[in-house]
C-alpha positions in Angstrom: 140.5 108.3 201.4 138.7 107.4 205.0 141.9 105.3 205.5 144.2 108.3 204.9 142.3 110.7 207.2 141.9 108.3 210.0 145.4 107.1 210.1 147.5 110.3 211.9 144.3 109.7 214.7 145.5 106.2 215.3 148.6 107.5 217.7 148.1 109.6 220.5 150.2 112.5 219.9 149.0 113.3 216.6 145.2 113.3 218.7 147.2 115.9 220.7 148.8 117.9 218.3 145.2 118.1 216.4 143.6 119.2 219.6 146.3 122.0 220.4 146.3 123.1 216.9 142.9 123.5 216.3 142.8 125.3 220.1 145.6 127.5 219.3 144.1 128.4 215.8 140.8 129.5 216.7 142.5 131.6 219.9 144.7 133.2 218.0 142.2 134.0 214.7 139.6 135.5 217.5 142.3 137.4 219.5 143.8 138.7 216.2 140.9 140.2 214.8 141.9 142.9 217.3 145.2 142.9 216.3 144.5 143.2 212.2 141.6 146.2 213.3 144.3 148.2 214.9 146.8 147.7 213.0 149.2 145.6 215.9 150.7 143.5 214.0 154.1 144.7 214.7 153.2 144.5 218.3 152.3 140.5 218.2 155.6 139.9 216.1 157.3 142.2 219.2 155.2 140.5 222.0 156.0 137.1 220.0 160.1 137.7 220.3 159.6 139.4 223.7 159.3 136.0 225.6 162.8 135.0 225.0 164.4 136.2 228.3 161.3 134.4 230.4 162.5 131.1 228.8 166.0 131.3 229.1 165.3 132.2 232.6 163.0 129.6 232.7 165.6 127.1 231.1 168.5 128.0 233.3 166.3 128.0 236.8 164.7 124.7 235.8 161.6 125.8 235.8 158.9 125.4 233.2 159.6 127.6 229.8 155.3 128.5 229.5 155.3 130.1 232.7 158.5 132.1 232.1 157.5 133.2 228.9 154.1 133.9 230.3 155.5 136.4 233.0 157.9 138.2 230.8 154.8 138.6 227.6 153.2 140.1 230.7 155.5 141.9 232.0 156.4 143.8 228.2 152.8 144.4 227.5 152.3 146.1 230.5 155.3 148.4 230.5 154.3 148.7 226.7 150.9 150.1 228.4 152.3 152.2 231.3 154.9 154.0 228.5 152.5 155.0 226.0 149.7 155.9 229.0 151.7 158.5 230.0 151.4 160.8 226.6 155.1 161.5 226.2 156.1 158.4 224.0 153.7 157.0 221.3 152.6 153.4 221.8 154.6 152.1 218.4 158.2 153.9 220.0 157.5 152.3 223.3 156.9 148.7 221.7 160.1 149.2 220.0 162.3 150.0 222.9 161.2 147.0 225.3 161.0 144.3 222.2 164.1 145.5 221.1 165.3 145.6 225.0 163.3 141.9 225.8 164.6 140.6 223.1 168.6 141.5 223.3 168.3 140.1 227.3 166.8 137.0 225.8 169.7 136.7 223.0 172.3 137.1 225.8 171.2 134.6 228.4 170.3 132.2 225.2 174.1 132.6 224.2 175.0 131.8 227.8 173.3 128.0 227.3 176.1 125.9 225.4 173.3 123.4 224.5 170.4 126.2 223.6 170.1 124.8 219.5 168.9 121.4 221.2 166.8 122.3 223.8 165.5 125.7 222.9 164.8 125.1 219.1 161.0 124.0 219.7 160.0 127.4 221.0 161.7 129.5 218.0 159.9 126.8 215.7 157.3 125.4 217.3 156.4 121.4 218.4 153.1 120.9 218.4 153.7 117.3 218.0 155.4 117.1 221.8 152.4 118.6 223.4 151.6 116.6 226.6 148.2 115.7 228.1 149.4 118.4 230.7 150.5 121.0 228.0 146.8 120.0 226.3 145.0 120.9 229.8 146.9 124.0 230.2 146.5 125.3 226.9 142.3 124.8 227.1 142.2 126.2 230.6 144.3 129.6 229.6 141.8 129.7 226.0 139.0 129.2 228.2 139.6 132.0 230.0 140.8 134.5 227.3 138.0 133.7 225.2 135.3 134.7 228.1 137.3 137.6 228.6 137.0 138.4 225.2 132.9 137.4 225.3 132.3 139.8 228.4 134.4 142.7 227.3 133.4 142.9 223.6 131.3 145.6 223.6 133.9 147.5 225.8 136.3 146.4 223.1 134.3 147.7 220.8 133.6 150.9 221.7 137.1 151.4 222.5 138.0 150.1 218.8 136.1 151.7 216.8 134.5 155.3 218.4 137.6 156.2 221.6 135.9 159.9 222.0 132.5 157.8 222.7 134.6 155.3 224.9 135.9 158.3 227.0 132.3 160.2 226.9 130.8 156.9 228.7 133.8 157.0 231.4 135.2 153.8 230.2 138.6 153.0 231.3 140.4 153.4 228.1 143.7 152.8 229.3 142.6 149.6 231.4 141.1 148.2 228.6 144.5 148.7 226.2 146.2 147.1 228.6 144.1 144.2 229.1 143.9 143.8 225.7 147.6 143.8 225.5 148.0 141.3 228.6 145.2 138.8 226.8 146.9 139.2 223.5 150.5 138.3 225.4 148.6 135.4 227.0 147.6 134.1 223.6 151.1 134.5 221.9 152.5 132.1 224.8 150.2 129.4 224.7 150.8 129.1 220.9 154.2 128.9 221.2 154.7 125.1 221.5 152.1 125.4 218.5 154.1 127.3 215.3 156.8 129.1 217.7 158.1 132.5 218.4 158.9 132.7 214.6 155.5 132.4 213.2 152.9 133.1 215.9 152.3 136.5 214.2 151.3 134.9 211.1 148.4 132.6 213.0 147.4 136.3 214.6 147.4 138.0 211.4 147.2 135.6 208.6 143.3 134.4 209.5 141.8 137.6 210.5 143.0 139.3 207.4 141.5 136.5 205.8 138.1 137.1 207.2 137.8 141.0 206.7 138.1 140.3 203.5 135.0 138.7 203.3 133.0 141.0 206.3 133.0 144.1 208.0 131.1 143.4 210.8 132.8 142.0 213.8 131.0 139.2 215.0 131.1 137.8 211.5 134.9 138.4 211.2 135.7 136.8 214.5 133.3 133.6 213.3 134.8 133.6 209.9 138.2 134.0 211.1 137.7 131.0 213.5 136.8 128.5 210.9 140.0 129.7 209.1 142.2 129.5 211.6 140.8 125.7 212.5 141.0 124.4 209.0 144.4 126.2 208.6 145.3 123.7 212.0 143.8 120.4 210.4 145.1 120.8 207.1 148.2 122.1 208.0 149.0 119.0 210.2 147.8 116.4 207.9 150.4 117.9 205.8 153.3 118.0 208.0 152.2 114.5 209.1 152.3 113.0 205.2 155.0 115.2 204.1 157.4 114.9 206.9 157.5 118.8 207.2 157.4 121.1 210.1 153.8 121.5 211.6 153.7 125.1 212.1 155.4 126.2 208.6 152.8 123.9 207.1 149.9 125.6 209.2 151.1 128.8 208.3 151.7 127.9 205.0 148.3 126.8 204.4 146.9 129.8 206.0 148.5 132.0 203.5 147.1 129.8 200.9 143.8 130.8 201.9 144.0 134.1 201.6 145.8 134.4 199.0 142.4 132.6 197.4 140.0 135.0 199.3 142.4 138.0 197.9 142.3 136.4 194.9 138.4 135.4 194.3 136.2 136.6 197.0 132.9 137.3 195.5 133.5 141.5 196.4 136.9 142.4 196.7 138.8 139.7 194.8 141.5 141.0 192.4 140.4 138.3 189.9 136.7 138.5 190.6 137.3 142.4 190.0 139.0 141.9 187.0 136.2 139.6 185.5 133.4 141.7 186.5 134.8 144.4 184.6 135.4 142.4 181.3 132.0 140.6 181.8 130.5 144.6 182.3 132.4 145.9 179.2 131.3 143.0 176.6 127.7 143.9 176.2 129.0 147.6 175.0 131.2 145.9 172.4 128.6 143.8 171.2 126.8 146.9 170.3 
């Protein structure tokens, strides 16, 4: 057994991959807990798919594909801010029209690259086993900084979450803090990128959250919770991939599901089966009369 979890350590890229995974799955379990409280998880799928005209860009200037898909997540999120700020478009209609707009630019440069199935196949799917020690300092520095963004903002956050007449009676700057949000959660959706991929970066947003409100309503506790999923989702996930032979971020999301689907299925409160049992276990003393 010691043999079999020590061997993927003994080459250097799986030390990589475990590093970037278990970085990208704790970033995007904390971030997301935002996401699954206000119901935006259409907007990390959108955000997600958004980032394809940045890369082709990217791809066809030479330049490098994180920073192009870094300036166009930004660049969505805050037009996705501006649109809804001004009253006369909800924020779920404007979200529609630039994904939908982002995304068709990126499908028509994509199509204009002869060799894009090659060379652009590890952002739509994800390659956390190509992560350089360069990719590996990048992706710290940029969670570094979201996550103290996160830390000194939270009770902004907060307040802007849960009470937004409260937010606006203390003369905080609502609208800024969307759009920050929106610009940290684009931030996060890039960096994971190399990690699962456009395709299933919503998942790692969702998936691990969901996992932890089902357990706690409080949201220091959720954020914790969901961190320690989102990790172990990482590890075991890549263990898998490496011993199977499978894609790495199918088998992290994979194994994220997995988990909740336990929680949903036995947590000790809301659990479907728990539930169930509780109620036989209530009902037999009754027969027994």
């Amino acid at each position: 057994m010691l043999d079999w979890l020590i061997t993927p350590f003994s080459y250097a890229f799986m030390q990589r991959a475990f590093l970037a995974s278990v970085m990208v799955g704790i970033l995007c379990a904390i971030v997301g807990c935002y996401v699954v409280l206000r119901s935006m998880a259409f907007l990390g799928d959108a955000l997600a798919h958004a980032v394809l005209p940045g890369i082709a860009i990217a791809y066809l200037v030479g330049g490098n594909l994180t920073v192009g898909a870094l300036i166009t997540a930004i660049i969505v999120s805050l037009g996705i801010g501006f649109i809804s700020k001004q009253g006369n478009i909800r924020e779920d209609t404007a979200i529609g029209i630039l994904f939908t707009a982002a995304l068709s630019l990126g499908i028509v440069l994509i199509s204009s690259i002869r060799s894009y199935a090659v060379d652009l196949s590890h952002i739509l799917f994800g390659d956390v086993l190509g992560v350089s020690t360069e990719d590996l300092v990048l992706t710290a520095s940029i969670a570094i900084i979201v996550l103290v963004l996160v830390l000194v903002l939270y009770r902004r956050f907060l307040v802007v979450l849960f009470d937004p007449i409260l937010a606006v009676t203390q003369r905080l700057r609502v609208g800024l803090l969307n759009t920050v949000l929106l610009v940290l959660l684009a931030v996060t959706i890039v960096i994971s990128l190399q990690t699962v991929g456009v395709a299933l970066v919503a998942a790692m947003l969702v998936t691990p959250p969901a996992t932890a409100y089902l357990l706690t309503r409080r949201l220091p506790a959720m954020m914790l919770l969901s961190a320690g999923f989102g990790a172990f989702s990482s590890l075991v996930g890549l263990y898998a991939s490496f011993y199977a032979n499978v894609a790495s971020g199918a088998a992290i999301v994979l194994t994220a599901t997995i988990v909740f689907t336990l929680v949903y299925l036995f947590s000790p409160k809301k659990g479907i089966l728990t539930s169930l049992f509780q109620r036989w276990a209530s009902r037999q003393p009754e027969k027994s009369k």
